[in-house]
Structures are given as structure tokens and as C-alpha cells.
N, CA, C and O atoms as a Maestro MAE file, in Angstrom:
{
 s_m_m2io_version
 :::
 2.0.0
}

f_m_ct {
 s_m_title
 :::
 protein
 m_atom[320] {
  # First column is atom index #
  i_m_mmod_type
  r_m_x_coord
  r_m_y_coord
  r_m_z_coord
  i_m_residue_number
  s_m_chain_name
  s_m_pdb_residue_name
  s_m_pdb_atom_name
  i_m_atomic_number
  :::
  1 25 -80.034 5.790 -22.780 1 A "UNK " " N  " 7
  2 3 -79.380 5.565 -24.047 1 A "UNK " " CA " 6
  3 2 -78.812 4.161 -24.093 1 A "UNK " " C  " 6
  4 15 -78.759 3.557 -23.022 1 A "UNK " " O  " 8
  5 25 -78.373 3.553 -25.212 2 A "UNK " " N  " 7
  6 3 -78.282 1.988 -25.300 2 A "UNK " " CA " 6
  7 2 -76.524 2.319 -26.330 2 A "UNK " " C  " 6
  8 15 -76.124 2.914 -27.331 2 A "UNK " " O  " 8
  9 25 -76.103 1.603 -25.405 3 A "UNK " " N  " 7
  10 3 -74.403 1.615 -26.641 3 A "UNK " " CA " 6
  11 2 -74.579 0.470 -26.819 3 A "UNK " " C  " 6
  12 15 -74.889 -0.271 -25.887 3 A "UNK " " O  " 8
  13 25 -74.366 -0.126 -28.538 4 A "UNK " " N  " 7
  14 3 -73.788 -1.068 -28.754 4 A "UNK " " CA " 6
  15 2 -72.305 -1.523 -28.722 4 A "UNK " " C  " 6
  16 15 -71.727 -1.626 -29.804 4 A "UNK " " O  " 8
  17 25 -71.488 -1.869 -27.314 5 A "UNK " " N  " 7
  18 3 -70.394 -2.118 -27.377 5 A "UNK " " CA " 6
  19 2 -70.167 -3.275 -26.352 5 A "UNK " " C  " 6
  20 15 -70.632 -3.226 -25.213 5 A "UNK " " O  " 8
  21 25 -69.423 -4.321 -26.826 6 A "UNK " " N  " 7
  22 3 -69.080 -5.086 -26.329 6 A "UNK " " CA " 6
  23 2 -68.330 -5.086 -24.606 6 A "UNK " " C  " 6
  24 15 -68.573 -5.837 -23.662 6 A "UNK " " O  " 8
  25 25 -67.482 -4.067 -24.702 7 A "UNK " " N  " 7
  26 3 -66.459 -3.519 -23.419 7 A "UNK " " CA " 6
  27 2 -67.114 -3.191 -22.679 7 A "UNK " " C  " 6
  28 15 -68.040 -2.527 -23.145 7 A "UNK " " O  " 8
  29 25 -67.138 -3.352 -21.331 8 A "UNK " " N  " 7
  30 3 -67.778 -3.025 -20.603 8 A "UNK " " CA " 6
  31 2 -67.505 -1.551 -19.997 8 A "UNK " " C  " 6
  32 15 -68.289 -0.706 -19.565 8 A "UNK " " O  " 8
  33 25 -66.052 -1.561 -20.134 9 A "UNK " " N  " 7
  34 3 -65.159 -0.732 -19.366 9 A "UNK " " CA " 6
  35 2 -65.794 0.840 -20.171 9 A "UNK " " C  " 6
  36 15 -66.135 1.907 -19.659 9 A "UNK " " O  " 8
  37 25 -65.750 0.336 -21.776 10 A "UNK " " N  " 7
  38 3 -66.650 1.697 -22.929 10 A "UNK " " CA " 6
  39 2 -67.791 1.857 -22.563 10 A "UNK " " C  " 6
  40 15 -68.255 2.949 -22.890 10 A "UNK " " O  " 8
  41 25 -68.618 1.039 -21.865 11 A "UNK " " N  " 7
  42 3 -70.092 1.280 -21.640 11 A "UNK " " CA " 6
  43 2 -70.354 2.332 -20.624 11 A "UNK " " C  " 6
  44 15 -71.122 3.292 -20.687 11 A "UNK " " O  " 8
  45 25 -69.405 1.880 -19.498 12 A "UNK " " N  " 7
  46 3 -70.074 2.702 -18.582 12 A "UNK " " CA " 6
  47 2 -69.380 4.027 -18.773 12 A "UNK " " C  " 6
  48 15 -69.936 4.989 -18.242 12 A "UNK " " O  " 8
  49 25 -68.292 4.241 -19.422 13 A "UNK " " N  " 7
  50 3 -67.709 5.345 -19.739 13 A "UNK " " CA " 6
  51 2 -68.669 6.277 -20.011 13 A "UNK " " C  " 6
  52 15 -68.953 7.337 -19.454 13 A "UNK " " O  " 8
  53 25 -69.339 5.440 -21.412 14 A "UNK " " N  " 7
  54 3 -70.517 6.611 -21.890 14 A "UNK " " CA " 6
  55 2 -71.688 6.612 -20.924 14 A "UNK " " C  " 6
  56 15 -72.548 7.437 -21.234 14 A "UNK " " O  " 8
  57 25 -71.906 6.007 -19.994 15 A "UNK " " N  " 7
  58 3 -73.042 6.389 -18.966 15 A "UNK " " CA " 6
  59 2 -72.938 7.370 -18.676 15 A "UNK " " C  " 6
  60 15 -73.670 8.347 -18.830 15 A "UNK " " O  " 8
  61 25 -71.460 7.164 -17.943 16 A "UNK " " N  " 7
  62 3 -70.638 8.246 -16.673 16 A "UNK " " CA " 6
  63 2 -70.882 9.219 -17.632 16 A "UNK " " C  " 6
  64 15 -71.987 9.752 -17.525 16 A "UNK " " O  " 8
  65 25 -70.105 9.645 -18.628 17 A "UNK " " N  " 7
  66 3 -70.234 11.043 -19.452 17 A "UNK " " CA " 6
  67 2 -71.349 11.980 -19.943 17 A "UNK " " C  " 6
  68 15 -71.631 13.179 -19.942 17 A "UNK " " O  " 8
  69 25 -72.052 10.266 -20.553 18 A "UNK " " N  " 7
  70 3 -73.214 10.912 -21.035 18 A "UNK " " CA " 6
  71 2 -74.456 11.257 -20.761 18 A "UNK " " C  " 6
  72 15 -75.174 12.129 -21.251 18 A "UNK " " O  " 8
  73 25 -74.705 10.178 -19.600 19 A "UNK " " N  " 7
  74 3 -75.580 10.144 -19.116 19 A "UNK " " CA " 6
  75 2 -76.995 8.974 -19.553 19 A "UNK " " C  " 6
  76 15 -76.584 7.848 -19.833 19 A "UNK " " O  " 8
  77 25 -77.827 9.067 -19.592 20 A "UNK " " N  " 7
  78 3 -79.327 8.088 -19.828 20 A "UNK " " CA " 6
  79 2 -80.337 8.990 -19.673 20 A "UNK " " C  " 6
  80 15 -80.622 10.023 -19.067 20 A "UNK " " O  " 8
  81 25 -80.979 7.812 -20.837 21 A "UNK " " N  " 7
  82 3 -82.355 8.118 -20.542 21 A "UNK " " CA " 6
  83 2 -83.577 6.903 -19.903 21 A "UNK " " C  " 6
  84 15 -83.539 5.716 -19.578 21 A "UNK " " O  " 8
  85 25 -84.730 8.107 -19.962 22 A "UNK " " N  " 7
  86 3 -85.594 6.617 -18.773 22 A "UNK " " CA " 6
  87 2 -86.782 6.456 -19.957 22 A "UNK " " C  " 6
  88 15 -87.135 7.428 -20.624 22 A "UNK " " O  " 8
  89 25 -87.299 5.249 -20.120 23 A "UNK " " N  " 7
  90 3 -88.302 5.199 -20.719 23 A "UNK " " CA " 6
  91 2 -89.590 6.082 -20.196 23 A "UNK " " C  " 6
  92 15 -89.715 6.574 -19.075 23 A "UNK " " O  " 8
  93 25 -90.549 6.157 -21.337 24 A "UNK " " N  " 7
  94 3 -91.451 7.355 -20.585 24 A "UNK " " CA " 6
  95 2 -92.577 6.844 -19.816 24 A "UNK " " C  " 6
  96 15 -93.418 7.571 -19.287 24 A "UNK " " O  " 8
  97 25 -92.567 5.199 -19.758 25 A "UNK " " N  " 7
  98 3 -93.129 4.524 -19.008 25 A "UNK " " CA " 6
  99 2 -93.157 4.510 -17.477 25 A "UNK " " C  " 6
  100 15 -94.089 4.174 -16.746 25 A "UNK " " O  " 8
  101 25 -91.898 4.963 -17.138 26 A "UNK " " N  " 7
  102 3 -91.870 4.976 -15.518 26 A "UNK " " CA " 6
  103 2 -91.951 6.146 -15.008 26 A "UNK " " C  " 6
  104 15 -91.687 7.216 -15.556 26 A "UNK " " O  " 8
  105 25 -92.451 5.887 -13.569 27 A "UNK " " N  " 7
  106 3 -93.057 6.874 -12.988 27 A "UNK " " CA " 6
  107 2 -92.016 7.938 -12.445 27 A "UNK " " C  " 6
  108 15 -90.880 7.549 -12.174 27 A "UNK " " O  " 8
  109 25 -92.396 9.389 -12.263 28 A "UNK " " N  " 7
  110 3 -91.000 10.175 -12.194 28 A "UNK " " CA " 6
  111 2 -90.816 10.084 -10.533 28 A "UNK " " C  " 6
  112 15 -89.850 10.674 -10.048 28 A "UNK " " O  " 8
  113 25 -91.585 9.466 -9.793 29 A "UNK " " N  " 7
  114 3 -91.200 8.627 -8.611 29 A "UNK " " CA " 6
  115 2 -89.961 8.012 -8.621 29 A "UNK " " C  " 6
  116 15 -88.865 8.234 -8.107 29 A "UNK " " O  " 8
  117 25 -90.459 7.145 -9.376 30 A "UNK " " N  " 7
  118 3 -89.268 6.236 -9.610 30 A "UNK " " CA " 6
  119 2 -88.019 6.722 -10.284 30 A "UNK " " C  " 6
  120 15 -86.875 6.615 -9.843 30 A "UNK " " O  " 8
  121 25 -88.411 7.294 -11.461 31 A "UNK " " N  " 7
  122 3 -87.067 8.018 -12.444 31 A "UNK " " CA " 6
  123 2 -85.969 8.919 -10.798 31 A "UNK " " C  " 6
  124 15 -84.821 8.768 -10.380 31 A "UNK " " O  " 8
  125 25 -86.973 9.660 -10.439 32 A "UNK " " N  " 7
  126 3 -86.266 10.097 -9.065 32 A "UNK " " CA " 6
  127 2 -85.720 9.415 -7.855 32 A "UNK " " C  " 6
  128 15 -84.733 9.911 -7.312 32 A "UNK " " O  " 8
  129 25 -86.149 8.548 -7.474 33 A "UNK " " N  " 7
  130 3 -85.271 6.958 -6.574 33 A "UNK " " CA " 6
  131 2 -84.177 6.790 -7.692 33 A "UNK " " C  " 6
  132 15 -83.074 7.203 -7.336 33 A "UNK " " O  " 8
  133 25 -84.245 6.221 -9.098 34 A "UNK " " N  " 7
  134 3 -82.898 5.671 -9.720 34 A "UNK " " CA " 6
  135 2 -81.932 7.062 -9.730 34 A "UNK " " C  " 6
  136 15 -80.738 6.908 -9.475 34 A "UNK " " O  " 8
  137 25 -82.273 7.962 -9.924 35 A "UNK " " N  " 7
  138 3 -81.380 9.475 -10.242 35 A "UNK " " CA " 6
  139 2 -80.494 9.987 -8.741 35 A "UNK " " C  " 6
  140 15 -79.543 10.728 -8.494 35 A "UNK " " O  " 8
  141 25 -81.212 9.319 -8.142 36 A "UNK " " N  " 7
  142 3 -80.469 9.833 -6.273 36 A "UNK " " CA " 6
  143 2 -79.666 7.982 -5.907 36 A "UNK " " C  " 6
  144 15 -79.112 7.796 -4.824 36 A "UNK " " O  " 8
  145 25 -79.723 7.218 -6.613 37 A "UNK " " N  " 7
  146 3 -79.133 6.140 -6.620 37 A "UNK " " CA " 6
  147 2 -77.791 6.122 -7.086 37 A "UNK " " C  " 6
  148 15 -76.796 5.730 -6.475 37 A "UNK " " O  " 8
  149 25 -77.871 6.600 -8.259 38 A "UNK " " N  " 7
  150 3 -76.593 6.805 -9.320 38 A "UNK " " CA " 6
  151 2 -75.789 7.659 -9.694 38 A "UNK " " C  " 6
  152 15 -75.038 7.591 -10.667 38 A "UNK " " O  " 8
  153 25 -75.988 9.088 -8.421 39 A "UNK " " N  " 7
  154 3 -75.503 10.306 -8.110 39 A "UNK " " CA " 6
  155 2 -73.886 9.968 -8.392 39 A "UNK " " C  " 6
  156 15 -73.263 9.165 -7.697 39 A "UNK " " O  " 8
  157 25 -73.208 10.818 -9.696 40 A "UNK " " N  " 7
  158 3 -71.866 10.679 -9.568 40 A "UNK " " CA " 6
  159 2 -71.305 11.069 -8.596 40 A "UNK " " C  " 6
  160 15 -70.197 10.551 -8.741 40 A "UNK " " O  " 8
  161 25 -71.268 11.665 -7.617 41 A "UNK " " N  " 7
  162 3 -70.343 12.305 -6.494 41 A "UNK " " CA " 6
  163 2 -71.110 11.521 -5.442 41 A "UNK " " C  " 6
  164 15 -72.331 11.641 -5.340 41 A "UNK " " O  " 8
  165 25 -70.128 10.413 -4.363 42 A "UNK " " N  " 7
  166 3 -70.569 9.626 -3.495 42 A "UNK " " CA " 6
  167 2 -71.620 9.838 -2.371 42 A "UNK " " C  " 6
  168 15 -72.441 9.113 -1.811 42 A "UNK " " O  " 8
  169 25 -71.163 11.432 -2.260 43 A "UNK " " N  " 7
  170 3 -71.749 11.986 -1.093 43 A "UNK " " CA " 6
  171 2 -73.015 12.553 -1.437 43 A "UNK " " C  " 6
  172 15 -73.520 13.487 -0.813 43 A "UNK " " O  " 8
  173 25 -73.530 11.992 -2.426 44 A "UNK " " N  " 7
  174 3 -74.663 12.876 -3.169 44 A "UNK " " CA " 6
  175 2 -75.856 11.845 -2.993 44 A "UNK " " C  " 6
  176 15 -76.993 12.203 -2.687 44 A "UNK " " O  " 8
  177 25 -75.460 10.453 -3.230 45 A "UNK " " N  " 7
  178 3 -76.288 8.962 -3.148 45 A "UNK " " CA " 6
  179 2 -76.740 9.218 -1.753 45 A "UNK " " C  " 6
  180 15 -76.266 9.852 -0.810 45 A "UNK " " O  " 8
  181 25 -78.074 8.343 -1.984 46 A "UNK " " N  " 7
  182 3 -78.784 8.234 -0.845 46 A "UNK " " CA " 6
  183 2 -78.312 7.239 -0.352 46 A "UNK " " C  " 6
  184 15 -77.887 6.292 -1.014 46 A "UNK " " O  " 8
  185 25 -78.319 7.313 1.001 47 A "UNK " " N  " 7
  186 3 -77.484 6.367 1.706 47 A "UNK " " CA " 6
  187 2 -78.759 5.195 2.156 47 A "UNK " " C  " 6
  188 15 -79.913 5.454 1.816 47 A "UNK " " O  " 8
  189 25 -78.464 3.931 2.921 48 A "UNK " " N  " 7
  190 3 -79.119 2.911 3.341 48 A "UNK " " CA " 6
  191 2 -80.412 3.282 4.523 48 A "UNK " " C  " 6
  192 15 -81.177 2.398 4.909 48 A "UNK " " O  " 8
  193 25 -80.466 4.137 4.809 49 A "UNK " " N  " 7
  194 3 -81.590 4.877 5.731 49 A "UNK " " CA " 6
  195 2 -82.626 5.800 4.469 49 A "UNK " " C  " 6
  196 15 -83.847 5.672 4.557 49 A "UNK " " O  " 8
  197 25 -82.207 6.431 3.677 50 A "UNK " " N  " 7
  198 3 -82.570 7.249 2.668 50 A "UNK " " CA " 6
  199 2 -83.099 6.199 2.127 50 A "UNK " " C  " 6
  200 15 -84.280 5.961 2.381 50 A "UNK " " O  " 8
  201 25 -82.392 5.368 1.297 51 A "UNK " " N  " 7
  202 3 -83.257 4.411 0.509 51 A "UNK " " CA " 6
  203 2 -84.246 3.999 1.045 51 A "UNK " " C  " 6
  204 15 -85.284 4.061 0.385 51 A "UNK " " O  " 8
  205 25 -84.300 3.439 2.403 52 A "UNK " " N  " 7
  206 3 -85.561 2.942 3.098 52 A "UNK " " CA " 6
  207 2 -86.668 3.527 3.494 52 A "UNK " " C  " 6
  208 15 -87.694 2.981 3.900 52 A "UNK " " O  " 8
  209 25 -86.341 5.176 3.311 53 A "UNK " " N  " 7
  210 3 -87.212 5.858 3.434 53 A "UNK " " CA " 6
  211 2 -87.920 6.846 2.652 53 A "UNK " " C  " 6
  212 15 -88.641 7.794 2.962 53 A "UNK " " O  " 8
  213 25 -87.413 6.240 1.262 54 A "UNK " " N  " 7
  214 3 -87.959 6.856 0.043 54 A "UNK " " CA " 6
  215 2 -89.013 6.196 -0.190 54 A "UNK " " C  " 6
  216 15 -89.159 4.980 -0.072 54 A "UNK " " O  " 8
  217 25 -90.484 7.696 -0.836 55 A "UNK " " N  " 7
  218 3 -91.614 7.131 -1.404 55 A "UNK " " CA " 6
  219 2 -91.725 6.350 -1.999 55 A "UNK " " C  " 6
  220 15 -92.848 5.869 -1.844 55 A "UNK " " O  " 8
  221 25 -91.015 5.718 -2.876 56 A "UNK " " N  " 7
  222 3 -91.056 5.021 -3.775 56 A "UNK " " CA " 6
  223 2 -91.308 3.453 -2.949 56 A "UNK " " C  " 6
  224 15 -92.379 2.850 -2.888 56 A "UNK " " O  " 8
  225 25 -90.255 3.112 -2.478 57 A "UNK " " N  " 7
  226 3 -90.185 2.061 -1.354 57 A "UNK " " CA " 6
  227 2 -91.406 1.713 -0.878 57 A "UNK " " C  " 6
  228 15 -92.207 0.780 -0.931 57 A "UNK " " O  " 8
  229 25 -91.187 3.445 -0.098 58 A "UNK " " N  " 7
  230 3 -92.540 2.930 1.376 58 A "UNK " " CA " 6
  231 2 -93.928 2.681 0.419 58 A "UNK " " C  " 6
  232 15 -94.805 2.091 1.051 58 A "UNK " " O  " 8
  233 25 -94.218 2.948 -0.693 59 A "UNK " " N  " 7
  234 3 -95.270 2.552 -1.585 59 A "UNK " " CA " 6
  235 2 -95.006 1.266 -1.889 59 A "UNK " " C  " 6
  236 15 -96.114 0.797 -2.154 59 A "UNK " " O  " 8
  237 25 -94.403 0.630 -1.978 60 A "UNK " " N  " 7
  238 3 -94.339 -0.651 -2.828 60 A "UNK " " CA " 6
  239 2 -94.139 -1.750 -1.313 60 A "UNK " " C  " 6
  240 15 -94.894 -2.696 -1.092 60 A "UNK " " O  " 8
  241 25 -93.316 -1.474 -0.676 61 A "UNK " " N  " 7
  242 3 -93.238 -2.298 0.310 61 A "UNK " " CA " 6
  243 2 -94.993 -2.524 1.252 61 A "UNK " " C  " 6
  244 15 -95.055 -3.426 2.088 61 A "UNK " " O  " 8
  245 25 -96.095 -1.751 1.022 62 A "UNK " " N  " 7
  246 3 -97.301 -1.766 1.768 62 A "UNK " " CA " 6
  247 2 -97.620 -3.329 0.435 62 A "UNK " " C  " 6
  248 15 -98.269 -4.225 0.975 62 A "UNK " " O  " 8
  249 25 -97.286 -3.595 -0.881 63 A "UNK " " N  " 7
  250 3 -98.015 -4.468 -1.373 63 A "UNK " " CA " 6
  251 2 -97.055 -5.574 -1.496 63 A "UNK " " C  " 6
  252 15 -97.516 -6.683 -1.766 63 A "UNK " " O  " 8
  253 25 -95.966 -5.454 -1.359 64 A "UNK " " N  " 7
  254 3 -95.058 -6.612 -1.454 64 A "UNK " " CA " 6
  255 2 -95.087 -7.963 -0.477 64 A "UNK " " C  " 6
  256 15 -95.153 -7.758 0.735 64 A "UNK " " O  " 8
  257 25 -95.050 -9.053 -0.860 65 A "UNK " " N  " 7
  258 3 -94.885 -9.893 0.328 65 A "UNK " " CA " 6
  259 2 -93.785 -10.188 0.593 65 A "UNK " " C  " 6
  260 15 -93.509 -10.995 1.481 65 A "UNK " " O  " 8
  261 25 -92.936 -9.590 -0.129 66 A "UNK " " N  " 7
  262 3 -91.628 -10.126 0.336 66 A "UNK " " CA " 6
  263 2 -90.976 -8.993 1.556 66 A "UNK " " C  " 6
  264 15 -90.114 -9.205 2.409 66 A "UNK " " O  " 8
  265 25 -91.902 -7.499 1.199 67 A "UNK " " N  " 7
  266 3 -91.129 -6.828 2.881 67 A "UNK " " CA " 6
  267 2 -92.401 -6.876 3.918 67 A "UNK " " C  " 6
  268 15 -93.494 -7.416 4.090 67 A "UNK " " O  " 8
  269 25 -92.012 -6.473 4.159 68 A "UNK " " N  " 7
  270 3 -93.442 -5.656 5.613 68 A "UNK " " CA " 6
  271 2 -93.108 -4.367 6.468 68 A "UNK " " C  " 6
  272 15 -92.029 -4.027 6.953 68 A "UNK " " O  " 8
  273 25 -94.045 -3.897 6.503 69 A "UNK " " N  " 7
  274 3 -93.752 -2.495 7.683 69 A "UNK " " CA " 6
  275 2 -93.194 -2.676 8.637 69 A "UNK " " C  " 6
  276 15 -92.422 -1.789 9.000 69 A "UNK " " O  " 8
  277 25 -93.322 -3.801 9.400 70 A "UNK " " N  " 7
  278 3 -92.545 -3.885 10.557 70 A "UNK " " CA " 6
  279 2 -91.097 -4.534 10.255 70 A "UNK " " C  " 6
  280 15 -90.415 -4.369 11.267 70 A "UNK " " O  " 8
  281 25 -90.297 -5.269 9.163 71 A "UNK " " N  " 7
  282 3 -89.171 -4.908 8.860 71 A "UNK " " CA " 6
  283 2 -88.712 -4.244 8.533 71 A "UNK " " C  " 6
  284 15 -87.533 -4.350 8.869 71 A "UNK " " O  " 8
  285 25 -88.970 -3.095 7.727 72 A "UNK " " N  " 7
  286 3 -88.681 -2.149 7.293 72 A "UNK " " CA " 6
  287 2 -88.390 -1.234 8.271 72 A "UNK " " C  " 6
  288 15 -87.373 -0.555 8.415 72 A "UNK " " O  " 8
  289 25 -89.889 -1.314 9.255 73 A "UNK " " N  " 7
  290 3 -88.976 -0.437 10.738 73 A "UNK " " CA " 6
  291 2 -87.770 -1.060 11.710 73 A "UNK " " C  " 6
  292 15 -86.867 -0.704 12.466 73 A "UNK " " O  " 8
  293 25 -88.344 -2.132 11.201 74 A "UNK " " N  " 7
  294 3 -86.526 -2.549 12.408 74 A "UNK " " CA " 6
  295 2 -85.513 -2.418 11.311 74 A "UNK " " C  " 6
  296 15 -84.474 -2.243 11.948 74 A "UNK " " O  " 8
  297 25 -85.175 -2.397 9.940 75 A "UNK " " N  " 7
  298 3 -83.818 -1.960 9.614 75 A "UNK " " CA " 6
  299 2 -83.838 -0.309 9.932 75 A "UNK " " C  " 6
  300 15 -82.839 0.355 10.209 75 A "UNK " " O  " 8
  301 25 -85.037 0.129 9.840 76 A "UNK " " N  " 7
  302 3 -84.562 1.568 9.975 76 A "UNK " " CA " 6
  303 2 -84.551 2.221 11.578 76 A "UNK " " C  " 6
  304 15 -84.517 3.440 11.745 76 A "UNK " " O  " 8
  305 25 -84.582 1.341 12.623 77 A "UNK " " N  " 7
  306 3 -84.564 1.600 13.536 77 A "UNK " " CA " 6
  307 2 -82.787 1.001 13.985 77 A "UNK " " C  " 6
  308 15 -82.042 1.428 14.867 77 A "UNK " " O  " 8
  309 25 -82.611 0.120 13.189 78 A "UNK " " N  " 7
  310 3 -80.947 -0.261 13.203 78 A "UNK " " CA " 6
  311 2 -79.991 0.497 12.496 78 A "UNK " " C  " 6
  312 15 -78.844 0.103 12.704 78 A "UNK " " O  " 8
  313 25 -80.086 1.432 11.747 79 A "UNK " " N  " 7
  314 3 -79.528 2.046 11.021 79 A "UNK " " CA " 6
  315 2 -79.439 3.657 12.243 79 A "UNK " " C  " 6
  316 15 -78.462 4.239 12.714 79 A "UNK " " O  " 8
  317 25 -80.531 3.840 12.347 80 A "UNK " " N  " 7
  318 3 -79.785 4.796 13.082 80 A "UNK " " CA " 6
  319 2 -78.926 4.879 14.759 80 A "UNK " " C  " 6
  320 15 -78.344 5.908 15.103 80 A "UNK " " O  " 8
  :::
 }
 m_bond[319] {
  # First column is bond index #
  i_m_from
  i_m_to
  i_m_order
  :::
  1 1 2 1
  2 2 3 1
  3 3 4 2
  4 3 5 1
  5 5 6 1
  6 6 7 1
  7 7 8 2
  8 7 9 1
  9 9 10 1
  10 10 11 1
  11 11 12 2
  12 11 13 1
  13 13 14 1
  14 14 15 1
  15 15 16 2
  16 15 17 1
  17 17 18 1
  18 18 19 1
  19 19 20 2
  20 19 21 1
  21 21 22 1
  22 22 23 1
  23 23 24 2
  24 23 25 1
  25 25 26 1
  26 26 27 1
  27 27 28 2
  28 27 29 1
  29 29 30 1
  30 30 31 1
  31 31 32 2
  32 31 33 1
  33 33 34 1
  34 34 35 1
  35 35 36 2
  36 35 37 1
  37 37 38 1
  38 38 39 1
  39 39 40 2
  40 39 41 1
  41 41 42 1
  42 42 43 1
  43 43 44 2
  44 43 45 1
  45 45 46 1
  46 46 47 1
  47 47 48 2
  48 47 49 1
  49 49 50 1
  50 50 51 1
  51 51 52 2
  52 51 53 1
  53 53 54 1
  54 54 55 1
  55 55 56 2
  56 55 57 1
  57 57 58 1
  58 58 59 1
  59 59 60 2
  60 59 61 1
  61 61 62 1
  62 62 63 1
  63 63 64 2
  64 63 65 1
  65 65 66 1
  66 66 67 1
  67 67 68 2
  68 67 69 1
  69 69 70 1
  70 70 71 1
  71 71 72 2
  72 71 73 1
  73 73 74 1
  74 74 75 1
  75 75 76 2
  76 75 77 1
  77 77 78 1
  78 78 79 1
  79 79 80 2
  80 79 81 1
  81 81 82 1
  82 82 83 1
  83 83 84 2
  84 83 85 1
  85 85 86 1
  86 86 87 1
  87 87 88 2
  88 87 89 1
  89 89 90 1
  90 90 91 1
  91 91 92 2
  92 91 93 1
  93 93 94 1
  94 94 95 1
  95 95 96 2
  96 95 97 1
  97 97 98 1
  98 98 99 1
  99 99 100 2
  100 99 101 1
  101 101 102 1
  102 102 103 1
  103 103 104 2
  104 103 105 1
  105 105 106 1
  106 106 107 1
  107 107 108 2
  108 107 109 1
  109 109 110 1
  110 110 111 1
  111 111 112 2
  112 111 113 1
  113 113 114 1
  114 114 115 1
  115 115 116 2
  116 115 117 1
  117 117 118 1
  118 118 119 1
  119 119 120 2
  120 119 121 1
  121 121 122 1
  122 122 123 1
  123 123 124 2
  124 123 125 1
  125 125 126 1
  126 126 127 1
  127 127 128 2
  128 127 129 1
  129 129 130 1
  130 130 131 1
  131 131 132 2
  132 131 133 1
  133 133 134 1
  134 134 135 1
  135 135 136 2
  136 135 137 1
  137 137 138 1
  138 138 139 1
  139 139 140 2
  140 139 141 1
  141 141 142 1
  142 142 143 1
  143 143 144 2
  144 143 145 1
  145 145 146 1
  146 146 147 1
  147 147 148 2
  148 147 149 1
  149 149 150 1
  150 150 151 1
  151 151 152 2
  152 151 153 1
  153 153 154 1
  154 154 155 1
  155 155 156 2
  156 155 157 1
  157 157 158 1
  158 158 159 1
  159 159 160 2
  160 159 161 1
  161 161 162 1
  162 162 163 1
  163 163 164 2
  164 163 165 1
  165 165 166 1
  166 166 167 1
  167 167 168 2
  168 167 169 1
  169 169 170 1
  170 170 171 1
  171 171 172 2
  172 171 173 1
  173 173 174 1
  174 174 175 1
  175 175 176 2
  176 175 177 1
  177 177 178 1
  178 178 179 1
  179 179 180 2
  180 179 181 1
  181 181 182 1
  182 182 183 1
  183 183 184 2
  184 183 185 1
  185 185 186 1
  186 186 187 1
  187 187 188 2
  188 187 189 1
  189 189 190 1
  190 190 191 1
  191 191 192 2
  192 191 193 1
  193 193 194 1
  194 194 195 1
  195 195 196 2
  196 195 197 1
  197 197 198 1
  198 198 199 1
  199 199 200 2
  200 199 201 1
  201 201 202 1
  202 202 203 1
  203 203 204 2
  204 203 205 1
  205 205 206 1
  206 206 207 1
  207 207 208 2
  208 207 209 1
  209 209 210 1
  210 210 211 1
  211 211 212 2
  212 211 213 1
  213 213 214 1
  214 214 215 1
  215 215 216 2
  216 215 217 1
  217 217 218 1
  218 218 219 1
  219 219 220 2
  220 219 221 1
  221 221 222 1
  222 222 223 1
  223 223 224 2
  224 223 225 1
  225 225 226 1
  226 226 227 1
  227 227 228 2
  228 227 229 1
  229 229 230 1
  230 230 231 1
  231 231 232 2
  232 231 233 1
  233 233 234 1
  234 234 235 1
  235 235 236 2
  236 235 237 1
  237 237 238 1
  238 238 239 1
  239 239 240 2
  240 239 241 1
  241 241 242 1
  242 242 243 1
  243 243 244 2
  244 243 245 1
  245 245 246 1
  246 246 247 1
  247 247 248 2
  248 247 249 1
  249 249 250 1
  250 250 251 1
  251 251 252 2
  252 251 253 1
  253 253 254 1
  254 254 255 1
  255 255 256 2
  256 255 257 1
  257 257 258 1
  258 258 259 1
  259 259 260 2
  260 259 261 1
  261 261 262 1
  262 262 263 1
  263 263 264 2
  264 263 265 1
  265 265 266 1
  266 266 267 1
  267 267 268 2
  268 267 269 1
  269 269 270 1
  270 270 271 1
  271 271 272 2
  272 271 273 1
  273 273 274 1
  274 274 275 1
  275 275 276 2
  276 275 277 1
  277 277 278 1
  278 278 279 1
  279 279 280 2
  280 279 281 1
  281 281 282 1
  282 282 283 1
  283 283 284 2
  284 283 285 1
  285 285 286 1
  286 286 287 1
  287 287 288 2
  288 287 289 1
  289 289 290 1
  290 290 291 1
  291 291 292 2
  292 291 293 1
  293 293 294 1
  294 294 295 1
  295 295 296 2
  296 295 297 1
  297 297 298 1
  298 298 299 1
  299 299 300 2
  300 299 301 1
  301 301 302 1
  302 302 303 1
  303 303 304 2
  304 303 305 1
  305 305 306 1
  306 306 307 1
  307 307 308 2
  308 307 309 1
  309 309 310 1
  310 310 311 1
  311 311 312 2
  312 311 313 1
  313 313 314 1
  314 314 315 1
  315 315 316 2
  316 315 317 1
  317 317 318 1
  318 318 319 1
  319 319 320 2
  :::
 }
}
């Protein structure tokens, strides 16, 4: 959803409350990585090991040049 309001402080209010929507363009891969990202209750977010080891990631990081498999395994071999 899109508020037109200047405040920032009103914007995210209506996030928090109301919630969003995702365009129907993205993949529910992805809609599912942002939805475990933005979990209102802290303990609910995927944490820095989780993120790195979500499909979404490990798909995109095989074409990216900016990661590689073998960084990706040494943060996730530092994390735990």
C-alpha cells in the first residue's frame, strides 16, 4: 500500500498496522524472504545465518558477481 504522507513517523505507523502489499510481479520466493524480514515480533525475523541461507539468496548469489559460494560459506561458517 502507498500513503501519501509527508511524516515519516505516520508512514510507518500505517505499515506497522496495516500492513502492505507486494506487486504481483515478484516472485512469492521473494514476497516470502521480505515477509520473514519484516516479522513484527523480533524473535520471529530471520536472523543473519537464516538470511544467508535462504532460497532466495542461495539463487541469486550462484549469478551475482558481487557474492560467491565460497563467501557466502565463510560468513556462514563464522556465524555459527
Amino acid at each position: 500500500m502507498y500513503w501519501r504522507n509527508n511524516k515519516k513517523e505516520d508512514t510507518m505507523n500505517n505499515i506497522y498496522y496495516s500492513g502492505f502489499e507486494f506487486p504481483n510481479f515478484l516472485s512469492e520466493e521473494f514476497i516470502n524472504f521480505v515477509r520473514a524480514l519484516v516479522q513484527k515480533d523480533p524473535k520471529k525475523r530471520l536472523s543473519i545465518f537464516q538470511f544467508m541461507q535462504h532460497s532466495w539468496i542461495l539463487k541469486y548469489v550462484k549469478e551475482s558477481t558481487i557474492f560467491n559460494r565460497e563467501l557466502l560459506n565463510s560468513m556462514v561458517k563464522l556465524l555459527k
